[in-house]
N, C-alpha and C positions, 0 to 999 in steps of 0.2 A: 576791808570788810567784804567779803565775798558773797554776803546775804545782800538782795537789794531794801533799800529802809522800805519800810511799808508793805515788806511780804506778805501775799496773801496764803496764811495757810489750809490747805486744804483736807480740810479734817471726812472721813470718811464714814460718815453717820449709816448704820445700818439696823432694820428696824428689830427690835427685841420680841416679834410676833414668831420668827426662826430660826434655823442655825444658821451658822457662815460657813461656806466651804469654799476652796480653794484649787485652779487648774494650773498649770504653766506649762513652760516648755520642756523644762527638767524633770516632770513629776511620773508618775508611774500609774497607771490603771489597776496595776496587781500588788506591788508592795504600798500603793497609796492609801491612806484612808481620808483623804480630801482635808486634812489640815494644814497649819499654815508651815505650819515644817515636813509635811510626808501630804504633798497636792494631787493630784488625777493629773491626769494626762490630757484630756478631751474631753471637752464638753460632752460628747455623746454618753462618755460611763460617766460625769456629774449626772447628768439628767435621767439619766437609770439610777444611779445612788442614792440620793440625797432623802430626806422623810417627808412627806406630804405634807409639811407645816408652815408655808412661806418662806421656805428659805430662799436666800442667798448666794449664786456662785460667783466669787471674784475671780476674775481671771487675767493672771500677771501678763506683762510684756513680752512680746515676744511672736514669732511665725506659727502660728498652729496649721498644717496641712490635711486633707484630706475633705470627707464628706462630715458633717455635722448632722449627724439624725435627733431629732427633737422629736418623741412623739408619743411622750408622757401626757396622758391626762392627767392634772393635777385638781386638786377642792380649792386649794388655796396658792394665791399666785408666786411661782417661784420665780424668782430674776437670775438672772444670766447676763453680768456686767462687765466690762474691763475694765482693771484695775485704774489706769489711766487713761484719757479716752483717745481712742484712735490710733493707741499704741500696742492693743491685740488684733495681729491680724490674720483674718481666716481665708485660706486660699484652698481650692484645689485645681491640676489639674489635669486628673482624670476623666476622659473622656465618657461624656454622657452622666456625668454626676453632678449632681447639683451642691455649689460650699454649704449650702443651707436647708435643711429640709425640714419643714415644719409640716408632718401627715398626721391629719388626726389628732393631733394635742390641743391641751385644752388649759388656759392660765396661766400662761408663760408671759416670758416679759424679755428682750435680748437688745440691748443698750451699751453703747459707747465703741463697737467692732469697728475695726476696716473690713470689708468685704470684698471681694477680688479674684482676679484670676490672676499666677504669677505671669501669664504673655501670652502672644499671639497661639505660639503650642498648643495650648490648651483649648481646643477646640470641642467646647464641653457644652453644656445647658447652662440651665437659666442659674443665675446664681442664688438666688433665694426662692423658695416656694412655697405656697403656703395653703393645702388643700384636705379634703378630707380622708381616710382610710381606711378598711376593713368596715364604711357603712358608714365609718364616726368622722361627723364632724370635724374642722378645725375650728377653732370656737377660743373667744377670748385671750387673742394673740395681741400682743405688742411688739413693734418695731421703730426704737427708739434712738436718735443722737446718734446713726452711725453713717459711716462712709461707705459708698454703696455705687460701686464703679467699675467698667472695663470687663464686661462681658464677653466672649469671642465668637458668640454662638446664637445668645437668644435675650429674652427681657435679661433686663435686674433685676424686679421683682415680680411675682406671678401669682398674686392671689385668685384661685380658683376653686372649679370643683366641690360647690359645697363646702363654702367657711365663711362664719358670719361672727360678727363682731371683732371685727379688724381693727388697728389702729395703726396708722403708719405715722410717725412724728418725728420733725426733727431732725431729720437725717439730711445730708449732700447724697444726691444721686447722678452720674454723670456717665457717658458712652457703652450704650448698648453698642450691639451690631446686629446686620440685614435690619430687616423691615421687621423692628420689634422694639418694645418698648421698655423705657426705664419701672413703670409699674401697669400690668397687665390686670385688669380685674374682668373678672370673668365668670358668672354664675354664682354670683355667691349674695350676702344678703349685710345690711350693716355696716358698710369700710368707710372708714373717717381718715382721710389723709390730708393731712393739715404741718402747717409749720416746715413747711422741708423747702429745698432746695435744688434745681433742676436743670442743669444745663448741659452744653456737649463741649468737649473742648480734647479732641482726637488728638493733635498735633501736641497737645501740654503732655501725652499719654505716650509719644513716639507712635501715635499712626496715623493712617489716611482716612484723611474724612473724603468717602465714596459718595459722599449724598445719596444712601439709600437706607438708611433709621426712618423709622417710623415714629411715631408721635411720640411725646412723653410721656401721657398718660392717655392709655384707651380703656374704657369701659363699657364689655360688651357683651354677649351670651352666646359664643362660638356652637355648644353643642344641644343646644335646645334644653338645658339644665331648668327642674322647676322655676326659679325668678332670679333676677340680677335688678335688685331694686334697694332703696336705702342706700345709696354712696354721696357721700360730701367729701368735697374736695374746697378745703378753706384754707387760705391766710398762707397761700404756697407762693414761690417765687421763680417765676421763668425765663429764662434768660439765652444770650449766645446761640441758637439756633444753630443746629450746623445736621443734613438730613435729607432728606429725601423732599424735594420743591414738592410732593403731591401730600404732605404730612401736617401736623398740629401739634400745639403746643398740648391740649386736651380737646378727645375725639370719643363721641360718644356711639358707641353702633359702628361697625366695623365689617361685618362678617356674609350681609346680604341674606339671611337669615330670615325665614318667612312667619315672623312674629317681629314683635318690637325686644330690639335686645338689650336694651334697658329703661327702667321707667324709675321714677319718683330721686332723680338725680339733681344737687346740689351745687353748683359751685359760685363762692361768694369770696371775695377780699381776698383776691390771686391778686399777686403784680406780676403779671407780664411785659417784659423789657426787651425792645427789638431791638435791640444794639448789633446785631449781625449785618453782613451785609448780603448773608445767602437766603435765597429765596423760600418760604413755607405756602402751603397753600392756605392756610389762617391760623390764625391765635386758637379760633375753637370751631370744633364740627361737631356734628347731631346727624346720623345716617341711620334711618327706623329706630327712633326714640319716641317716646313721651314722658309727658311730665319734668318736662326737663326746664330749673330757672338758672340762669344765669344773672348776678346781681351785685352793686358794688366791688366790681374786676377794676383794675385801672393796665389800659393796653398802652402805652405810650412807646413811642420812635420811629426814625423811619421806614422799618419792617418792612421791609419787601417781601410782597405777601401778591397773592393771588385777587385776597379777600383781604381787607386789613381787621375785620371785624371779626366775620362767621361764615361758616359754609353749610346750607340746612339743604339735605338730600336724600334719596333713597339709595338705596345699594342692592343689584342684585335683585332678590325677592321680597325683601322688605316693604314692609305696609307702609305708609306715608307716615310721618311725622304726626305727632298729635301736642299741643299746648308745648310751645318752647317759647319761652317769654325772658325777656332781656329788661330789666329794671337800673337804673342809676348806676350804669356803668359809666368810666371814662375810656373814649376812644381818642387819641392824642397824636397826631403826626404834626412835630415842629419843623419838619423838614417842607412840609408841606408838597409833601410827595405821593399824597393817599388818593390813589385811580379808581380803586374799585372799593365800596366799601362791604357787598357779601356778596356771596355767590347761592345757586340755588334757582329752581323753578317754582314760582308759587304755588304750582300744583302738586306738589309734593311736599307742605308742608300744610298742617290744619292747624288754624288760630299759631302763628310766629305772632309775637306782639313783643315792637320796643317801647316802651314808656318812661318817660324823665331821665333819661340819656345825657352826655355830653359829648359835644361832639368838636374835633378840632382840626383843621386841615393848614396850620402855619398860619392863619389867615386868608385863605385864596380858601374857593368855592369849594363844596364840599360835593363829591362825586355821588350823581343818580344814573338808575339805568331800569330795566326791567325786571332786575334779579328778586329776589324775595323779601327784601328786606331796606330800604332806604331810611336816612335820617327823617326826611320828608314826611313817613310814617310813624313818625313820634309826636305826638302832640302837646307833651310837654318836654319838646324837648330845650337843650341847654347850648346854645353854639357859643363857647367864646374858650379863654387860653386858662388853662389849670392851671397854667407857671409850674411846671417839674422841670426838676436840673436837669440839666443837659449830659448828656452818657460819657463825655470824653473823659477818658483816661481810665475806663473801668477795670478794676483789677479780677481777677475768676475768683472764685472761693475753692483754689486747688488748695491743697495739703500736702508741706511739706517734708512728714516725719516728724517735726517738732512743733510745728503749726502752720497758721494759712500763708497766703502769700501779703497779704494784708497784715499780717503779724499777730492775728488773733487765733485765739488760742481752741473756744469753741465756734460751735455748728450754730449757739442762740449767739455770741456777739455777729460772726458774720450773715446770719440774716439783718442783723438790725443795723449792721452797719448798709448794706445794699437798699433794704427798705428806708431810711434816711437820707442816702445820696441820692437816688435816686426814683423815690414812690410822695415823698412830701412834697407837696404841692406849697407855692410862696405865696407870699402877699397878696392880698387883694386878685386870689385865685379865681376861677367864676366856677370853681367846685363848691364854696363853703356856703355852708347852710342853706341849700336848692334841691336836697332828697328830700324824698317824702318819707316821715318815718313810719310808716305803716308795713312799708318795703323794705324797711332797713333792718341788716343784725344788729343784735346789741353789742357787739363790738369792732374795733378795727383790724386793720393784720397782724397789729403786733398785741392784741386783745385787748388795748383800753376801749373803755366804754364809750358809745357814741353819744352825743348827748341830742337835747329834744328837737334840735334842727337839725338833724345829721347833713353831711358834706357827703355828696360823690363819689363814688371809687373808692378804694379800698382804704383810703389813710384818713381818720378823722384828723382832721386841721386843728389844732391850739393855737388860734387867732391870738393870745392874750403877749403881748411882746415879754421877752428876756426881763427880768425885776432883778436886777442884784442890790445887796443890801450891804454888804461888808466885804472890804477887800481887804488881805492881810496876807502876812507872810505866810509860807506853810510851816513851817516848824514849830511858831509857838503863839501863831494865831495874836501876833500885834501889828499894826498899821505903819511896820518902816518894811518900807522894801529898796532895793539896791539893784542895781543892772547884774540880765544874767542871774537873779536871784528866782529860789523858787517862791511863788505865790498862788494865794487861794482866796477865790471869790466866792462868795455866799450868796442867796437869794433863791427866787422860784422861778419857773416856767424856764430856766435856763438852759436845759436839755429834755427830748422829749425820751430818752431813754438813759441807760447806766451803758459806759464804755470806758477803757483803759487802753493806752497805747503801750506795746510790749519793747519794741522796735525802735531804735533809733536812724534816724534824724526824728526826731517828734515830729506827728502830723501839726499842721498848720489847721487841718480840720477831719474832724473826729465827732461821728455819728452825727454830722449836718452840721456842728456845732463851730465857730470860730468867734476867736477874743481877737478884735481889731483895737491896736495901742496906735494914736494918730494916723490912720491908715492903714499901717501895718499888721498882718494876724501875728498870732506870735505863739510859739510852739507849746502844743496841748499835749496832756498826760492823762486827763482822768476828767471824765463830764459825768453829770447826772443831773435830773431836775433841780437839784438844791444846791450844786457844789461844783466849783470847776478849778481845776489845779492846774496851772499854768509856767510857764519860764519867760521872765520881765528880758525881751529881746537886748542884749547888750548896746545897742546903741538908741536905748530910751531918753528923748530927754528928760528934765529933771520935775520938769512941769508936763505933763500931758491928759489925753481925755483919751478914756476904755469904753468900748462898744462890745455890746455881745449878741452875735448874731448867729440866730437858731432858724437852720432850715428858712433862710433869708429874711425872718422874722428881726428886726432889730429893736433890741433895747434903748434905754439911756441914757447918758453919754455921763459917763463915772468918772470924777476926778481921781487921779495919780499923780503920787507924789514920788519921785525917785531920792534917794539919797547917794551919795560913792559906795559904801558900805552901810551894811545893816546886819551883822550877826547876830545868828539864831541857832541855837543848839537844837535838833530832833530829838526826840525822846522816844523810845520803846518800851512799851508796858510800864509805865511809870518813872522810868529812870533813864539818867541823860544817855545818847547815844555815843556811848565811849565803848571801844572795843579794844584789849589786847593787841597788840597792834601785829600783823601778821595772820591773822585770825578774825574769826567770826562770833566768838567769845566774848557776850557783853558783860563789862565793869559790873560789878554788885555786889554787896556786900559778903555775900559765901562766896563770891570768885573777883578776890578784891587785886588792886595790883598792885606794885612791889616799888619804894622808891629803886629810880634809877632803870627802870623798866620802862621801851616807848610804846605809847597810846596811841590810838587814831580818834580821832574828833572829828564827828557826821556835823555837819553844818550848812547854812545857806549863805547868802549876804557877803559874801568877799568880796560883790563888783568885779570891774572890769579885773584884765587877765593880764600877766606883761606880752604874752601872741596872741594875735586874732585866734578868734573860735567860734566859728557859728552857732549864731544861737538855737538850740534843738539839737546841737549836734553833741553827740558824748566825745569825750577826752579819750584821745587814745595813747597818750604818755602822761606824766608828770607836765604841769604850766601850772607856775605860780602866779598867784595875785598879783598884781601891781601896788596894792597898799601893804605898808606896812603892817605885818601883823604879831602880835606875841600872846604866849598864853600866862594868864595871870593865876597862881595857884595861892588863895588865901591873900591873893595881894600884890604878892612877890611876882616879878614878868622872868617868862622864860622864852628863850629863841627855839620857835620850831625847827623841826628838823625837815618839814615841809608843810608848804600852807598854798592851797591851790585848789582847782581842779579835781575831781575825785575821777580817777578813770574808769570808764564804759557807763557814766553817766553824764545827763545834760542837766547846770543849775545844781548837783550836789558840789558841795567843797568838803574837802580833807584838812585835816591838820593833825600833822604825826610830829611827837613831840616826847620825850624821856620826864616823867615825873622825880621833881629833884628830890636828892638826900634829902633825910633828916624827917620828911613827911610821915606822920601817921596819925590815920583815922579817918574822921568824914573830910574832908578838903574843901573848900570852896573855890570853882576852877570858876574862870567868866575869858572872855576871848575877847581880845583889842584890833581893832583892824582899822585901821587910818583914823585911832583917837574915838571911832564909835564902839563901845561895848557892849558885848551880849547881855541877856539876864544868868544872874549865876546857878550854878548846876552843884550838885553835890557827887564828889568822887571817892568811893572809899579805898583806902591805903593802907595797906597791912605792913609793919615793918621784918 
């Protein structure tokens, strides 16, 4: 069977409010008329074609080159998607063009790209831009779900010049070059950048990290533009640091600029993650701002930093700071390596205020000085240990080509896998329930709701432990399971998000989540608050007690019962999981099979293997069971022709077997395996 059981298919819903139209790499701008058999060639003549009605451009797999001009004002929002995500990708490089240009358009939407320069060569601009045109506005842009990396010249992204109502979501953004950032906001009004992804990782890219990038994100008013105000910057995730030592994670005011370059600035329920070991000058700066809150951030590691917290200064010409206020954040060094915690002259900053803080230094004293801002100065504030895991073994969120390095497949699992390893705080944290909710958003980073005690920093805590309620096989949902068998646990609070492992060896822990069988975690498939799908470790014993521990949350200790065998047939849409055997063709009554013709039988429960096979690990040949197994058709036992292991899976078993003469009609097939039998299945048999 070359389908895996349990495929997810991925059906491509698109809304009935416009048409659908179609680009690719083979398609034509001049004989094309954008369907799904005669496609465009370029985005650019989609976005001049299509009728002002919400439509839809899919856009297949494949290298598209050049410049991308977008600069249709639309009434009604047209989307601009790839067909599969992160398998369109947009390069140019022509120098001094930008792959992306968004001038003057208006209700566009461009979702699921890689964005890119093909190499150092291309010694080009910014790769994406997003400003106003001939007087108009850029105005209710979307930029969604895409990869958005490897600059040779200037930002990633460049919202400026007059464009308001931005939206940037969602996306991985990684290696600018010089002193420029992954998103530039600059004179514009409205930008909501939330949900993305932000790290450097030069050397994953084949280049040198010079230590001279600039921040991730700066928001600032370079040319005295009417306002640069209204920007939230929420529920983003920063990581890997690799830059220039005088830089930030986010820098607000840049430019030395004799006004305040920007005011009524947002940013709330960031993780920031110092896991690098190169030096930043902080997590966040404010250079002639006001109005600026910083609130429920959670900064944790040993960051080496200048500042491990903030840096509040003037620049240049700039008027002094005004109201930058710092509410129920978590500042976290477990290393207990934190020297300086902000930088800054007090005279240069009007009303800084921290209030109801947490603050962590390993244990050991927490660094004062004269600078602008000390823990000392918080009056409510919080000193003790949030418990976040510890950063070893972090994997990037690269992509590659077919998915991440993590083995997930989108841009939302690996945020939630990062924010779960790494942003959830454990047991008897001294984050939970110590904000004040007057302070608080209403929700966390990954947007559940906070409730009327909210917790610190950015991850609201589900204090309530793991509840399972039913353990059973997976196949057919009854309470026998078998070593090496797959299984599925039932109950609540079991995971605090949805995750699927693609990748073999299965994780042992997946999105914070681990099933401990007397000690041992044992290799996970599939978590979710209600469900967890698991593989019974081959050397279970028969008798044992199941733990489930969420984000070091632990549940209660669930009796297991092992048997040798427990066969369980899978089923697909209603009917037993028998396939043609050779094929991916399942048994059914219009596609029945033929005495004397061999079957493959999807199954669990065989138990142990006659050769060791780790558990988690897929089969990379034929190993057959160790028990005896036959398949019983109507009664009658037949010798498989192999009973095992199913290959490039862990916990599935096969069983290929020729359905004997003389057969016709519905069958009743049931599977024996060392004397324990499955539930019988129905096979139809045409003669």
């Amino acid at each position: 069977m070359t389908a895996r059981l349990g495929l997810l298919v991925l059906v491509l819903a698109v809304s009935a409010r416009g048409g659908v139209y179609y680009v690719a790499p083979d398609g034509s701008d001049v004989a094309g008329d954008g369907s799904a058999e005669r496609p465009w060639a370029t985005l650019t003549h989609a976005a001049a074609s299509i009728p002002d009605d919400g439509s839809t451009v899919i856009v297949r797999d494949g290298v598209y080159r050049g410049r991308v001009r977008l600069s249709r004002r639309f009434s009604r929002r047209a989307v601009f998607r790839a067909e599969h995500p992160y398998r369109a990708r947009l390069e140019n490089g022509t120098p001094d063009e930008r792959v992306v240009a968004v001038f003057g358009a208006a209700n566009l939407e461009l979702a699921g790209f890689e964005i890119t320069r093909p190499g150092p060569e291309a010694d080009a601009a910014i790769l994406v831009q997003i400003q106003q045109a001939g007087g108009l506005a850029a105005e209710d842009i979307v930029l969604r779900d895409n990869l958005i990396h490897d600059s040779f010249n200037n930002d990633l992204v460049k919202v400026n010049n007059v464009a308001r109502r931005i939206l940037i979501e969602g996306n991985v953004l990684f290696n600018q070059q010089g002193h420029d950032e992954h998103i530039d906001v600059n004179g514009v009004t409205d930008v909501t950048i939330r949900d993305n992804i932000f790290f450097n990782d030069f050397t994953g890219s084949g280049r040198t990290d010079a230590a001279d990038t600039g921040s991730f994100i700066v928001i600032k008013n370079s040319a005295g533009l009417p306002e640069n105000r209204r920007i939230r910057v929420q529920r983003n995730i920063f990581l890997n640091w690799e830059g220039s030592p005088g830089s930030y994670f986010v820098l607000v005011g840049e430019d030395g600029q004799p006004f305040h370059e920007a005011e009524d600035v947002l940013i709330e329920n960031n993780l920031m993650i110092g896991n690098s070991r190169k030096p930043m000058r902080a997590p966040f700066g404010v250079k002639g701002a006001r109005d600026v809150i910083f609130r429920h951030n959670t900064v944790v590691g040993d960051l080496p930093a200048n500042a491990f917290a903030m840096r509040l200064n003037r620049e240049g010409r700039n008027p002094v700071n005004e109201r930058i206020w710092f509410f129920a954040n978590v500042w976290a060094d477990p290393t207990g390596t934190m020297q300086d915690f902000s930088d800054g002259d007090r005279a240069e900053t009007r009303d800084a205020r921290l209030d109801n803080n947490l603050y962590w230094n390993g244990g050991r004293p927490l660094p004062a000085d004269g600078d602008v801002l000390n823990p000392g100065d918080d009056a409510r504030r919080v000193i003790g240990d949030p418990k976040l895991p510890p950063q070893d073994g972090l994997v990037l969120p690269r992509w590659t080509g077919t998915r991440f390095r993590s083995g997930n497949l989108t841009i939302r699992e690996e945020f939630e896998r990062l924010v779960m390893l790494y942003g959830a705080p454990g047991p008897s944290s001294a984050v939970i329930g110590r904000a004040d909710p007057v302070q608080a958003p209403r929700d966390d980073i990954l947007g559940r709701p906070r409730d009327a005690a909210p917790d610190l920093g950015c991850f609201e805590v589900d204090d309530e432990p793991p509840r399972p309620v039913a353990l059973t096989d997976a196949a057919i949902f009854q309470p026998r399971l078998a070593p090496g068998g797959l299984a599925t646990l039932f109950g609540s609070q079991l995971s605090a998000v949805t995750a699927r492992a693609y990748d073999h060896p299965l994780p042992r822990n997946l999105a914070g989540v681990e099933v401990l069988i007397e000690g041992q975690t044992a290799p996970l498939g599939y978590v979710s608050p209600q469900q967890i799908n698991f593989q019974i470790p081959y050397d279970t014993p028969a008798e044992a007690r199941l733990i489930v521990r969420r984000a070091g949350f632990t549940g209660l200790s669930w009796p297991l019962r092992v048997e040798p065998t427990a066969p369980a047939i899978f089923s697909v849409g209603g009917l037993a999981a028998i396939t043609h055997a050779g094929t991916p063709r399942l048994a059914t009554p219009e596609d029945p099979v033929r005495p004397g013709e061999a079957i493959s039988i999807w199954l669990t429960g065989l138990g142990e293997l006659q050769e060791p096979l780790d558990s988690g690990q897929a089969a990379e040949r034929p190993i057959w069971a160790a028990a005896p197994v036959r398949v019983l058709f109507n009664g009658e036992p037949a010798e498989p022709l192999y009973a095992g292991a199913a290959i490039g899976f862990a916990g599935l078993n096969q069983i290929n077997v020729e359905v004997p003469r003389g057969l016709t009609g519905t069958v009743r097939l049931q599977i024996d395996a060392g004397g324990a039998r499955s539930e019988p299945v129905s096979l139809s048999v045409s003669p």
